[in-house]
BAFI-3210 file (N, C-alpha, C; in Angstrom, 3 decimals, decimal comma, padded with zeros to 6 digits):
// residues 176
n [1|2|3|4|5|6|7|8|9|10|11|12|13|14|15|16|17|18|19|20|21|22|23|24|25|26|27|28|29|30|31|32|33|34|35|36|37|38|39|40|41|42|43|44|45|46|47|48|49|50|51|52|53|54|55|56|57|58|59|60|61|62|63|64|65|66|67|68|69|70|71|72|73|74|75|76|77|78|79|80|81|82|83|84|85|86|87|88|89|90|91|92|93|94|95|96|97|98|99|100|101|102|103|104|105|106|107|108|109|110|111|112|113|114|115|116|117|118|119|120|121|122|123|124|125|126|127|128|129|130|131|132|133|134|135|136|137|138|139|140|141|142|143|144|145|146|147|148|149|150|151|152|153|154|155|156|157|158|159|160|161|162|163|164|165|166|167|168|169|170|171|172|173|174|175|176]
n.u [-035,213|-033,560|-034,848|-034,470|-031,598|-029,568|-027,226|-025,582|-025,952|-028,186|-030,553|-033,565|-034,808|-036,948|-037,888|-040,613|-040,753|-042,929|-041,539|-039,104|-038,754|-038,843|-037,155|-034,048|-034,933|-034,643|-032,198|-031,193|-028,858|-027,755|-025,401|-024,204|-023,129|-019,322|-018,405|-020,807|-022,020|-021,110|-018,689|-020,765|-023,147|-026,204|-028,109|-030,755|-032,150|-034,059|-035,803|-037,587|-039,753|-041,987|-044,162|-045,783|-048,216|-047,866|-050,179|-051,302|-051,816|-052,525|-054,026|-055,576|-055,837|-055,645|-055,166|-053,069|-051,838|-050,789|-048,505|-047,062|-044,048|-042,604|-039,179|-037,129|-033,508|-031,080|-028,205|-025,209|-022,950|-019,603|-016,600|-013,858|-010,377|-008,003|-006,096|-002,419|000,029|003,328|005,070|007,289|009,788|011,851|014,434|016,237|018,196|019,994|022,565|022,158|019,359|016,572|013,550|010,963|008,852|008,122|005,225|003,140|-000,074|-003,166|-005,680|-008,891|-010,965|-013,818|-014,591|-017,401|-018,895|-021,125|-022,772|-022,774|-020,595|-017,725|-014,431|-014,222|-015,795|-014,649|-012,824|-010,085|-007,146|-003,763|000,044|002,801|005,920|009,610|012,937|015,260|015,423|013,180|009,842|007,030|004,236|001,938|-000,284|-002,154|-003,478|-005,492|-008,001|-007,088|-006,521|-004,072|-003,626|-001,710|001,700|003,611|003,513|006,322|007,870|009,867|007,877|004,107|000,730|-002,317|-005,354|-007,913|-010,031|-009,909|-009,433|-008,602|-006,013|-004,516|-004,284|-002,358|-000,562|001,037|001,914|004,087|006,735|010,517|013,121|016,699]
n.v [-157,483|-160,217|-163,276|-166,221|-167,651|-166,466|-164,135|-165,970|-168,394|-172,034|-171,208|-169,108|-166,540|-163,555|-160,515|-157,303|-154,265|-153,529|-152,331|-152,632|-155,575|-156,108|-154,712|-156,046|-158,410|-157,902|-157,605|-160,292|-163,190|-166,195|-168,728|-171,293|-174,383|-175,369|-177,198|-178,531|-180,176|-181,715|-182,224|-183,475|-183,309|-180,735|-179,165|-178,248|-176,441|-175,445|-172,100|-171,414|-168,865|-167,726|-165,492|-163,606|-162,350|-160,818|-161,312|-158,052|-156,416|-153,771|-152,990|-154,599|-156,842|-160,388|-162,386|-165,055|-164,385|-165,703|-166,284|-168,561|-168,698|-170,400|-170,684|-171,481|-172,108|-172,744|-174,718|-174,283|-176,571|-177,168|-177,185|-178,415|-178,219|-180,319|-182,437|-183,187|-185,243|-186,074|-188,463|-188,989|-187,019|-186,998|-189,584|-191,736|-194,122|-196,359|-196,100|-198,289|-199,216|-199,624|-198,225|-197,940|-195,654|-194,267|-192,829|-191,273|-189,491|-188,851|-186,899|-186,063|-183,440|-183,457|-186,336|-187,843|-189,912|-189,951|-189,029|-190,799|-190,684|-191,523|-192,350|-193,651|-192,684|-190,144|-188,578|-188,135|-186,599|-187,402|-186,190|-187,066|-186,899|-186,867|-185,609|-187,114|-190,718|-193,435|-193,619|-195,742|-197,091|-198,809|-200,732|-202,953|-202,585|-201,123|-199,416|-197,126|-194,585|-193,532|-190,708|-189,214|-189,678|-192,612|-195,804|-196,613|-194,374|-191,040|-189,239|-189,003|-188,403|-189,436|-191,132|-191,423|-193,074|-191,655|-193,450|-195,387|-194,723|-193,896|-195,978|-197,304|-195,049|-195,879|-198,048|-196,703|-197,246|-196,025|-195,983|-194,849]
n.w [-000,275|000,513|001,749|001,897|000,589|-001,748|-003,872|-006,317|-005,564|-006,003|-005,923|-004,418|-002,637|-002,289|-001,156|-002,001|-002,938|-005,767|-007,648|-007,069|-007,037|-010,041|-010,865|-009,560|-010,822|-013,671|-013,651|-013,272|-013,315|-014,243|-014,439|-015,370|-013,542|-013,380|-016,697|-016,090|-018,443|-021,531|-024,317|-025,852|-025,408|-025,270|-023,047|-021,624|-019,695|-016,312|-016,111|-012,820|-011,770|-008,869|-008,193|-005,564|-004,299|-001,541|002,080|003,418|006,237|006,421|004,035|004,361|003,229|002,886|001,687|000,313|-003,138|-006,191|-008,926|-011,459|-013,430|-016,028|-017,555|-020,086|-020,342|-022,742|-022,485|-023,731|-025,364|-024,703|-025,830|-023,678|-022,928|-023,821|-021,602|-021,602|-020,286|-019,384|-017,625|-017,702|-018,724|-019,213|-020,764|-021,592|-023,833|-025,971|-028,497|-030,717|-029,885|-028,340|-027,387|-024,995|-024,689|-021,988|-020,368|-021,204|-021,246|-022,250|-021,275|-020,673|-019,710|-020,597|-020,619|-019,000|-016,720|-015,785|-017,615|-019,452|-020,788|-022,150|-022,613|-024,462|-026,615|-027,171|-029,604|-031,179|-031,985|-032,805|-032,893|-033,222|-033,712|-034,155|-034,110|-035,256|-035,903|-035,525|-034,593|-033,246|-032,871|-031,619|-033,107|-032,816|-030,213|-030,806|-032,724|-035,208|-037,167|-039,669|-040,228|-041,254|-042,256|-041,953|-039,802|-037,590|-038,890|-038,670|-038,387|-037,414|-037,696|-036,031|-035,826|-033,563|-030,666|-027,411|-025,667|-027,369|-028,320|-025,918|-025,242|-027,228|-026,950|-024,669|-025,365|-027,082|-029,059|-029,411|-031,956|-032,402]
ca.u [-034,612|-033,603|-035,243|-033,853|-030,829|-028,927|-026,661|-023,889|-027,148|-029,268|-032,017|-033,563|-036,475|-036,944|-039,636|-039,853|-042,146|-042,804|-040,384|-037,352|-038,779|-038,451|-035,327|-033,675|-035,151|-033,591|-030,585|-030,401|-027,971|-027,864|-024,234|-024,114|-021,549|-018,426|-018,875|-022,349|-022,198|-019,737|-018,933|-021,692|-024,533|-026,663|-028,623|-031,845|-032,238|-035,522|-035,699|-039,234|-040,318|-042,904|-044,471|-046,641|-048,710|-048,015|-050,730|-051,130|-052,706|-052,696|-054,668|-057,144|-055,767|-055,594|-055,112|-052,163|-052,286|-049,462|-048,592|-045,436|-043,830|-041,060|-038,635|-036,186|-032,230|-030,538|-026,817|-024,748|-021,863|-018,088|-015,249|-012,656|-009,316|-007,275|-004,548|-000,904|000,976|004,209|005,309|009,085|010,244|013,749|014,393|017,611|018,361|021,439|022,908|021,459|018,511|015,086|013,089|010,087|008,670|006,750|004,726|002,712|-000,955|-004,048|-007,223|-009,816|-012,223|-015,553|-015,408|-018,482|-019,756|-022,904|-024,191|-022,266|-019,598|-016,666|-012,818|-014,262|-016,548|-014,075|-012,003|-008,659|-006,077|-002,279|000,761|003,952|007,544|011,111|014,460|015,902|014,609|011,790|008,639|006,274|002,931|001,618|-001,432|-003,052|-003,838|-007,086|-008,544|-006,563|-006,676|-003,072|-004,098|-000,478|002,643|003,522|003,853|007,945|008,588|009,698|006,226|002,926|-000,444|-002,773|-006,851|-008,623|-010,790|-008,839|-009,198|-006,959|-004,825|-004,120|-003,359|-001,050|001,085|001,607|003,442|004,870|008,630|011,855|014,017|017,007]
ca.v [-158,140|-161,530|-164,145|-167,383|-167,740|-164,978|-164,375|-167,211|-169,729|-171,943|-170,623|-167,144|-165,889|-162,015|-159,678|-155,956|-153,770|-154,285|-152,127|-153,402|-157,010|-155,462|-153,728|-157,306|-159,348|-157,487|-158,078|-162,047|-163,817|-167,412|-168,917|-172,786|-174,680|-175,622|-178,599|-178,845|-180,819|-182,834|-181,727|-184,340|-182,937|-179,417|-179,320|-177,294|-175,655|-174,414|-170,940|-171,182|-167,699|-167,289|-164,204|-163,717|-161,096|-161,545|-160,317|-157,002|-156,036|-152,297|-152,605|-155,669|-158,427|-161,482|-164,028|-165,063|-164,712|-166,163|-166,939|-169,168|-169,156|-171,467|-170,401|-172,113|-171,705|-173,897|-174,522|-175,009|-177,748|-176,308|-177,996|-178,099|-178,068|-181,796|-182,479|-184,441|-185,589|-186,748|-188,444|-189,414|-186,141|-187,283|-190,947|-192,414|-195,524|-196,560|-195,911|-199,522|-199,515|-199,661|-197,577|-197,962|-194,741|-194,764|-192,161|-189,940|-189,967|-188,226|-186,903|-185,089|-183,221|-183,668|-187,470|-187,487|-191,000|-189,900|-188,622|-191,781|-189,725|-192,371|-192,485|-194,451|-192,067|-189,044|-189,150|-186,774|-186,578|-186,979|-185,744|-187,724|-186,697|-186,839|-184,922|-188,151|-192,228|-193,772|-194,126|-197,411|-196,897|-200,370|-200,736|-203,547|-202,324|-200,326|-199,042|-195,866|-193,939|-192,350|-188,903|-188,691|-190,482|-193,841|-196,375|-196,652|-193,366|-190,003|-188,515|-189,370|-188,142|-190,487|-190,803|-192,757|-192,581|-191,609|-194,943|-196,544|-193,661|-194,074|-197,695|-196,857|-194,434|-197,002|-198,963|-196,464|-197,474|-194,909|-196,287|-193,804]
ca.w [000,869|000,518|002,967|001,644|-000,532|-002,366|-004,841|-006,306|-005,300|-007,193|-005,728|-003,751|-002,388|-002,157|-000,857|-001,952|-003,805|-007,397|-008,920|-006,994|-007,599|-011,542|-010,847|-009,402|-012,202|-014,837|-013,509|-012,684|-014,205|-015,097|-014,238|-015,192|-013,004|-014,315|-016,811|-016,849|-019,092|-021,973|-025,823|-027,002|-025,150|-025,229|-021,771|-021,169|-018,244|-016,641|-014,792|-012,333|-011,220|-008,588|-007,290|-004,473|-003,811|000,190|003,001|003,950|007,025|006,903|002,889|004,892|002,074|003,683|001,005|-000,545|-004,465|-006,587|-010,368|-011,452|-014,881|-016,544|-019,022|-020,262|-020,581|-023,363|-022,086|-025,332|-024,518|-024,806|-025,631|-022,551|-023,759|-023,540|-021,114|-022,211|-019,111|-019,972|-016,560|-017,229|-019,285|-019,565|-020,975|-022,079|-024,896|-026,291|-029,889|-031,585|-028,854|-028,687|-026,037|-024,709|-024,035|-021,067|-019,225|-021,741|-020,939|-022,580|-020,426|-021,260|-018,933|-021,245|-020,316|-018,047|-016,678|-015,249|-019,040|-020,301|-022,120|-022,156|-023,272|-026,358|-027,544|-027,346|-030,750|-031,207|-032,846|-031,904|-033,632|-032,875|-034,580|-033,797|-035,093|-036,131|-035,725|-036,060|-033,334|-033,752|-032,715|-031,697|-033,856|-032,345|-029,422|-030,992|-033,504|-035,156|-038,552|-039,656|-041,295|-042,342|-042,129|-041,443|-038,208|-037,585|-039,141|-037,600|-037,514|-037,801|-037,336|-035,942|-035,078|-032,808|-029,747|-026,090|-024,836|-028,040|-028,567|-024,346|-025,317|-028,470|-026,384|-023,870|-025,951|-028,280|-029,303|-030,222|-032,354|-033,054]
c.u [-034,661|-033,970|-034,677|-032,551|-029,714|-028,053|-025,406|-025,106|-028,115|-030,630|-032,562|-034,676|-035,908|-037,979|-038,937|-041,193|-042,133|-042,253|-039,136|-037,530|-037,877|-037,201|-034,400|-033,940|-034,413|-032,180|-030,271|-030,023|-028,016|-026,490|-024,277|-022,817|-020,638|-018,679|-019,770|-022,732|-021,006|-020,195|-020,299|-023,273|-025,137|-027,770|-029,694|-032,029|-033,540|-035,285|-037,270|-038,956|-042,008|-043,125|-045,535|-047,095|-049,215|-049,111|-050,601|-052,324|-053,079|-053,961|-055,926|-056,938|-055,057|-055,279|-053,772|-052,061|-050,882|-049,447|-047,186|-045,209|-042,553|-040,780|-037,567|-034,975|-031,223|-029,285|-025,953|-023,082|-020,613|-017,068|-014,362|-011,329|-008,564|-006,374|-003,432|-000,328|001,915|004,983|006,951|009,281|011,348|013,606|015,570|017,801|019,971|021,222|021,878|020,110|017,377|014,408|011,577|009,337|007,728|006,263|003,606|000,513|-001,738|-005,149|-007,906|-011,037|-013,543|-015,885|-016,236|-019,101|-020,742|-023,893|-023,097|-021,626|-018,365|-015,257|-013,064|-015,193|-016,257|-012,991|-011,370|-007,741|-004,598|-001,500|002,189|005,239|009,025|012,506|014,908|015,387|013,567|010,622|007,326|005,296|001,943|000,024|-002,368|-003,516|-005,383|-007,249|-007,812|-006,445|-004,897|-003,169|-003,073|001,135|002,461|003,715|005,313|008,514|009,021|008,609|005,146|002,254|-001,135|-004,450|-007,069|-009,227|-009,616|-008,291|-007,937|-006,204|-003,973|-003,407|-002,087|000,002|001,646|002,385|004,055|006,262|009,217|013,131|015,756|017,952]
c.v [-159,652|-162,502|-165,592|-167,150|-166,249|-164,977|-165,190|-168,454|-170,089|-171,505|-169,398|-167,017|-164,628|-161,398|-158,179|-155,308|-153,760|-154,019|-152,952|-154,494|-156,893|-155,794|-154,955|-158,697|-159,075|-157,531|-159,364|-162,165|-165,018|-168,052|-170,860|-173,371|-175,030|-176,865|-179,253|-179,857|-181,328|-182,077|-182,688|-183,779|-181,065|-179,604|-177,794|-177,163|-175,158|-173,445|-170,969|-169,741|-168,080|-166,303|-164,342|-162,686|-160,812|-160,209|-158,980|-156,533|-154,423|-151,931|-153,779|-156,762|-159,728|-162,709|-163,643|-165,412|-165,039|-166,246|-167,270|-169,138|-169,598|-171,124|-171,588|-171,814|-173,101|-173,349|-174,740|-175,744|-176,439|-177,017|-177,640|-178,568|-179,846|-181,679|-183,738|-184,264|-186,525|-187,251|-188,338|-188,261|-186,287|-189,157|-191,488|-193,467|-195,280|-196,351|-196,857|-199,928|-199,713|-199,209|-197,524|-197,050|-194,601|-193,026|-190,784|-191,235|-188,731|-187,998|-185,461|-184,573|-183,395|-185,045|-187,153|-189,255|-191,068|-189,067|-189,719|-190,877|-190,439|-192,156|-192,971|-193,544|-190,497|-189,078|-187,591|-187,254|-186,122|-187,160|-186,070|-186,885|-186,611|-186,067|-186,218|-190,210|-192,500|-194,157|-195,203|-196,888|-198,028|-199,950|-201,723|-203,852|-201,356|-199,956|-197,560|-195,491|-192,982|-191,225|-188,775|-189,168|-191,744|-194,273|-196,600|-195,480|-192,238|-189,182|-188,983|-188,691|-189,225|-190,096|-191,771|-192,163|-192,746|-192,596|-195,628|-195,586|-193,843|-195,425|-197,806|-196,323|-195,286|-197,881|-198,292|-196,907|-196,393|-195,667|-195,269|-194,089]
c.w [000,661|001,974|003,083|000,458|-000,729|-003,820|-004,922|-006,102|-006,332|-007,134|-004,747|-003,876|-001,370|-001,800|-000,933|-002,540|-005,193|-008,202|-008,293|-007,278|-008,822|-011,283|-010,719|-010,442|-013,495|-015,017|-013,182|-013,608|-014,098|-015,267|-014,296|-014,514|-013,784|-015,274|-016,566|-017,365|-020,640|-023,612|-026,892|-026,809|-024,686|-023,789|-021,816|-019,818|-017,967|-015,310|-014,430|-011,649|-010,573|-007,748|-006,725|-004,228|-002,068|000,766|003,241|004,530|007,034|005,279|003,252|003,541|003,006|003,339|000,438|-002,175|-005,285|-007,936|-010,196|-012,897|-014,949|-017,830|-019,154|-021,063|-021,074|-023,339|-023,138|-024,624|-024,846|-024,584|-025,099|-023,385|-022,895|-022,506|-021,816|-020,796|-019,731|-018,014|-016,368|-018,761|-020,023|-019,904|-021,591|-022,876|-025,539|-028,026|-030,983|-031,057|-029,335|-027,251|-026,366|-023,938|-023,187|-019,914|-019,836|-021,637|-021,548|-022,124|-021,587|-020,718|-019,505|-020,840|-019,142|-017,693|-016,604|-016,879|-020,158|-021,545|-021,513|-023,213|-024,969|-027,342|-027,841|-028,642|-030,917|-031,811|-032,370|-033,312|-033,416|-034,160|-033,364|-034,692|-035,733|-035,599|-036,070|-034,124|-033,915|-032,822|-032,997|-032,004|-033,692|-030,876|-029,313|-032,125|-034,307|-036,722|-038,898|-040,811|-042,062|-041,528|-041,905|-040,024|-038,669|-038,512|-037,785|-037,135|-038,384|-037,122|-036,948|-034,867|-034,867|-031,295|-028,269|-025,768|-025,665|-027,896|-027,068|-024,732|-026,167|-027,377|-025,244|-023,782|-027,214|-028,002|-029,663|-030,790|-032,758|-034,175]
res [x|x|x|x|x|x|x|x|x|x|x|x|x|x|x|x|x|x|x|x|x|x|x|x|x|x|x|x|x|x|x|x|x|x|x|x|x|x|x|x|x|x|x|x|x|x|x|x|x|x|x|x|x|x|x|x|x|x|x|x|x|x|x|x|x|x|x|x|x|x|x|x|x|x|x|x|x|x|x|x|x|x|x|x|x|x|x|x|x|x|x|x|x|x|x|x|x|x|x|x|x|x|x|x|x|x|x|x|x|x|x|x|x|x|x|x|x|x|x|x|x|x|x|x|x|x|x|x|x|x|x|x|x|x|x|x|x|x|x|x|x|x|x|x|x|x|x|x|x|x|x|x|x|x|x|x|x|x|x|x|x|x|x|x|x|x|x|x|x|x|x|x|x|x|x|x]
***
């Protein structure tokens, strides 16, 4: 019988007799919230158990006797999958033009402020191409590695941490 808490909670207090205690122990589960924690860090967890061997007036025990033990549950991180938001889908330039493609944005649920997990210390990799022109990939706006192709071709690969890569696409160009 639960007295405090229950199940889905981080915490629960139960009274029963010592097999269903058992019987209920063998079955908890261990559900970390979502995002926990960020792809850089592994997080220990501690499970406290205490049991009580509560009063009973009808056996004349009168004291309350107790033991507590601590285990511990190591959370292993998990890389959340990236988002691309492209805001303006559709974009238009003229024949001899030059377009300034504007609206593509890179997140990434693992940044975490509160375990200092920042835009700059997330590093990915983007994959630019086009059927025909060239795209410019302003390069002094951060720091960036191209795995493969060049800047002002039709495609490139390109590494660098969220924060530049966010800054790069900001001012990528389309030449066609």
């Amino acid at each position: 019988t639960f007295t405090f808490g229950g199940d889905g909670q981080s915490g629960m207090t139960f009274e029963g007799s010592i097999n269903a205690l058992n019987a209920a122990l063998d079955k908890l589960t261990y559900i970390p919230a979502g995002d926990f924690h960020t792809q850089h860090v592994d997080i220990t967890e501690f499970l406290t158990i205490t049991v009580e061997d509560l009063p009973d007036a009808v056996e004349g025990i009168a004291t309350v006797e107790s033991d507590t033990a601590t285990g511990e549950i190591f959370v292993r991180s998990m890389n959340d999958p990236v988002v691309l938001t492209v805001t303006t889908p559709s974009q238009s330039v003229s024949e001899d033009g030059s377009l300034s493609v504007l609206g593509i944005q890179i997140s990434d649920p693992d940044v975490n402020a509160s375990l200092n997990i920042t835009t700059d210390d997330i590093i990915m990799q983007v994959d630019l191409s086009v059927a025909s022109g060239n795209l410019t990939f302003d390069e002094s706006l951060g720091s960036f590695t191209f795995k493969s192709g060049n800047n002002s071709t039709s495609s490139m690969v390109i590494e660098g941490s969220l924060a530049d890569l966010n800054l790069g696409l900001a001012a990528l160009t389309y030449e066609p």
